[in-house]
C-alpha positions in Angstrom: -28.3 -8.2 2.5 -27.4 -7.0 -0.8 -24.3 -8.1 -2.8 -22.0 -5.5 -2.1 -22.5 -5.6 1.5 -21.6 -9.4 2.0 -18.3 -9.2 0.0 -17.3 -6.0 1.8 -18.1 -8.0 5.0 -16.6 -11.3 4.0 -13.4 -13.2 5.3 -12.8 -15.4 2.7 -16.1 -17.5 2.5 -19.6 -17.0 2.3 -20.8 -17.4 5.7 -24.4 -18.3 4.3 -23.4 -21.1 2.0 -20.9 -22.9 3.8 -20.7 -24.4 7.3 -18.2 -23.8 9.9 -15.0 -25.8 9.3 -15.5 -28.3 11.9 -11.5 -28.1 12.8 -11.4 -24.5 13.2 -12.5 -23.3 17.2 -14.1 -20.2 18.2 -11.6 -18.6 20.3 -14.0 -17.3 23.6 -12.9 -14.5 26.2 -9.7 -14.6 24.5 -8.8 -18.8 26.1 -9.2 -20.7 22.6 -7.8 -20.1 19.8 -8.4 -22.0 16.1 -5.6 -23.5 14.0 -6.3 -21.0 11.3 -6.3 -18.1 13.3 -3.0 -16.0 13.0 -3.2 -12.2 14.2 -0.6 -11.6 11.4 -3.1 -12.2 8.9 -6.1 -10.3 7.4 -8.5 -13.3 7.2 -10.2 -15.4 10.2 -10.5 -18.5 10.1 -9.3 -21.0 6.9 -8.7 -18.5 3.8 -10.8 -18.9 0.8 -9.3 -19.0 -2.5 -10.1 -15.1 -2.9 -8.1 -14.8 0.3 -5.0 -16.5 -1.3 -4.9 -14.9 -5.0 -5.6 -11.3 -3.3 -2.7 -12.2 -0.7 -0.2 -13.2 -3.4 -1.3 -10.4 -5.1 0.2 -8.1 -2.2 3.1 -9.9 -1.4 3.8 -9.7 -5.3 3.7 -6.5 -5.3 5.8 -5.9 -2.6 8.6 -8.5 -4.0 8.4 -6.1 -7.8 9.2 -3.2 -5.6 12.4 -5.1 -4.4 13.4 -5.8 -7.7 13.2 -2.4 -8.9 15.3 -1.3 -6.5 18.8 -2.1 -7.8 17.3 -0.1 -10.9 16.4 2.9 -9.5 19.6 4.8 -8.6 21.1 3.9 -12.2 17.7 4.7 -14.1 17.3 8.3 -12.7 19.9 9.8 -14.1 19.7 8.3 -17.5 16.4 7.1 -18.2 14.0 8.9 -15.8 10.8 8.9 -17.8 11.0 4.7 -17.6 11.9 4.7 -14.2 8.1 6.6 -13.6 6.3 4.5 -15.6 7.9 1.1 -13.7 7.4 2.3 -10.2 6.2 6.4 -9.5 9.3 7.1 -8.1 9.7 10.7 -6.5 12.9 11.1 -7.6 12.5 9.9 -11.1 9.7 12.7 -11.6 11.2 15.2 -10.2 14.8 14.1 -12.3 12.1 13.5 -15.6 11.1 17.2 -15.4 14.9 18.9 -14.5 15.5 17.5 -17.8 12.6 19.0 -19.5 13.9 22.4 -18.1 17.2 22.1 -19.9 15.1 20.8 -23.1 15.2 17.3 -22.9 11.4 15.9 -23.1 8.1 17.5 -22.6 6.1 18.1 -18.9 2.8 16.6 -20.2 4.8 13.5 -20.8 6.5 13.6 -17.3 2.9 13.7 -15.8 1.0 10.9 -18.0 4.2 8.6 -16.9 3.8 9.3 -13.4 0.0 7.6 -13.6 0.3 4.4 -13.8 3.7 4.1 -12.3 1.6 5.6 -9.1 -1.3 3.7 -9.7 -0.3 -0.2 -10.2 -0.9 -2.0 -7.0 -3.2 0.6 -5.3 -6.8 -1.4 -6.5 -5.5 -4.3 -4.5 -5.6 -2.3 -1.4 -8.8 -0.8 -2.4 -9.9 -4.6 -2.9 -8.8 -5.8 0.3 -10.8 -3.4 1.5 -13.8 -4.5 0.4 -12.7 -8.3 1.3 -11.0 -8.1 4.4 -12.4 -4.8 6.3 -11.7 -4.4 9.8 -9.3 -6.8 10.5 -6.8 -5.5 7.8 -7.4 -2.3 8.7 -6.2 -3.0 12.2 -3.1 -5.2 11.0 -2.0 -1.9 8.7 -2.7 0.5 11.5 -0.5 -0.4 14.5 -0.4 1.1 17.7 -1.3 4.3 16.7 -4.7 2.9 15.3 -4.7 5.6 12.4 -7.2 3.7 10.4 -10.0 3.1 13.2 -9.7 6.7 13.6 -10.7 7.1 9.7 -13.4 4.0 10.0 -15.2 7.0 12.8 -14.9 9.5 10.4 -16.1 7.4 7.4 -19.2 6.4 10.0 -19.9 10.0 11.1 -19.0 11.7 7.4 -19.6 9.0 5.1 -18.6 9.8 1.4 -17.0 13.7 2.4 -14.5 12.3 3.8 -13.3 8.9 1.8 -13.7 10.9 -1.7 -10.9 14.0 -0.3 -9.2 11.6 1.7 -8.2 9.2 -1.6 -7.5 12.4 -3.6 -4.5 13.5 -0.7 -3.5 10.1 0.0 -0.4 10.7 -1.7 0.2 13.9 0.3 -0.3 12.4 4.0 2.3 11.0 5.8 1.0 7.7 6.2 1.0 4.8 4.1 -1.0 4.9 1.4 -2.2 1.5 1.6 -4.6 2.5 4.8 -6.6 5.1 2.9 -7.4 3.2 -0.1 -8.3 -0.6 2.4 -10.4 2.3 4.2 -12.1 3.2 1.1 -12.8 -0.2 -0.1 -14.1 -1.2 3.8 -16.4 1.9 3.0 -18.3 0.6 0.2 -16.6 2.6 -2.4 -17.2 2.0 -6.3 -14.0 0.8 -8.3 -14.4 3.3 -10.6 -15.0 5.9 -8.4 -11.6 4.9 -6.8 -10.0 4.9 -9.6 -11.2 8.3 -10.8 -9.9 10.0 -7.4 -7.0 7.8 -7.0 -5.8 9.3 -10.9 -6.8 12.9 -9.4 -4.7 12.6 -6.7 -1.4 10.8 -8.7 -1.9 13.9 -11.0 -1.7 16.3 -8.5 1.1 14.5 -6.9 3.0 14.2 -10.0 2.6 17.6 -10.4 4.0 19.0 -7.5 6.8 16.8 -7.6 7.5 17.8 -11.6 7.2 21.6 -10.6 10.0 21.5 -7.9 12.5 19.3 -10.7 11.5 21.6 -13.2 12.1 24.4 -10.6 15.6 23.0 -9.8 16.4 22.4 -13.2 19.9 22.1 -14.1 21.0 21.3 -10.5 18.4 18.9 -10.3 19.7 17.5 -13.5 23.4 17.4 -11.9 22.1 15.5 -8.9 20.5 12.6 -10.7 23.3 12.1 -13.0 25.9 11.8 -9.8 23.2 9.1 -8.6 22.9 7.1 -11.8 27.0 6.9 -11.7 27.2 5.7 -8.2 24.2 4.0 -8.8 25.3 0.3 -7.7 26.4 1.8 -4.4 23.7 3.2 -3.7 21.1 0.7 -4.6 23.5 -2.3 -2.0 23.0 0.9 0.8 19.4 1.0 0.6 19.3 -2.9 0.0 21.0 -3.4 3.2 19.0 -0.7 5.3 15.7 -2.0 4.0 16.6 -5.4 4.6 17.7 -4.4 8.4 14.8 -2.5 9.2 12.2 -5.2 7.8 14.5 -8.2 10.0 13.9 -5.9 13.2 10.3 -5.4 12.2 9.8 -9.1 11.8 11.4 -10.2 15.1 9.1 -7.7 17.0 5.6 -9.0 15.3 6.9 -12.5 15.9 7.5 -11.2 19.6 4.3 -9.7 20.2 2.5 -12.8 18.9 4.5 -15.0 21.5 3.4 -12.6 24.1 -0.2 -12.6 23.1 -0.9 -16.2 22.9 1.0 -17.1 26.4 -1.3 -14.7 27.5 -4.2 -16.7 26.1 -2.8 -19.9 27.7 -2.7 -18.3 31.3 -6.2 -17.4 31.0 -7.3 -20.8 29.7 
């Protein structure tokens, strides 16, 4: 087994260096279940320090987004162009090129911004991919099993459909996230992630900084109103987030509960 195949297939260790952690059961016909084993994350078994840094690394990113976000209704009004480059935000492109269409700025600046403000956290995903596989896969897909649908298509079509399938990422209405873990899973060169994942940000960026530049003055208007009530607004979407992400929580914690009484009542 090559290189690139045991690290895609990997969960956290090298499973032909090290022995089985003598504290950590094989759950059977679903009655046994290990102390390291936790549905809720991508690893089986005890994580690896890989496992860790790439987990913090996640979680990080999550916790900058958060940060951001009092910043982002008073930014795009005022300083649009910044407010890209920090996190992609739709609304700051779009606000970046209004202003360009009342002559404030230049489009090919508006674009390059967009990049890595796009970009930042998506090689993470791409390397979880690679780590993790299946099992994150089925974490980030739900119920609705969106990425095991993909993982048939990536068997059946191979590289047709993970290249055109990174580039529209952006465009889908899904997350993101289960695209580019699909396309790491898939054996997929970093660079040749990157290349399409830049293609795809462009085209993105460009669609978004047609319709500002479309809407120009209004547009212009718009963010401005934003960026004044701009403390207001970021407390809204604090508390919203925060609501939806506590209700989200309780039901993961729920459907854990429910799965492992299950698994006792079997045993």
């Amino acid at each position: 087994m090559n290189e690139e195949a045991r690290i895609g297939g990997a969960q956290g260790a090298d499973p032909q260096t090290q022995d089985p952690e003598p504290e950590a059961s094989v759950q059977v016909d679903g009655a046994q279940r290990g102390p390291w084993d936790d549905p809720r994350v991508p690893w089986s078994g005890r994580p690896g320090r890989l496992d860790i840094a790439l987990w913090a690394g996640i979680v990080l990113s999550g916790l900058y987004y958060w940060a951001l976000l009092p910043f982002v209704a008073p930014l795009v009004g005022t300083h649009p162009v910044l407010l890209e480059v920090l996190n992609g935000n739709t609304a700051a492109i779009i606000s970046a090129a209004a202003f360009v269409r009342v002559g404030h700025g230049s489009l090919v600046i508006v674009l390059l911004a967009a990049i890595p403000g796009l970009m930042k956290f998506d090689w993470l995903y791409w390397w979880a991919g690679r780590l993790w596989g299946e099992r994150l896969i089925g974490i980030l897909s739900g119920r609705r099993n969106r990425g095991g649908k993909y993982m048939d298509r990536v068997q059946r079509w191979g590289w047709k459909f993970t290249w055109p399938a990174v580039i529209v990422a952006p465009f889908l209405p899904i997350p993101t996230a289960i695209i580019y873990v699909v396309a790491g899973w898939a054996g997929m060169r970093l660079v040749t992630f990157l290349i399409l994942d830049a293609i795809g940000s462009l085209l993105w960026a460009g669609l978004l900084a047609g319709l500002g530049y479309e809407l120009g003055h209004h547009a212009v208007v718009v963010a401005q109103s934003i960026s004044h009530y701009g403390l207001w607004i970021s407390i809204g979407l604090v508390v919203v987030i925060v609501f939806f992400q506590v209700r989200s929580q309780r039901h993961m914690l729920r459907t854990v509960q429910q799965a492992r009484r299950a698994d006792e009542s079997q045993s």
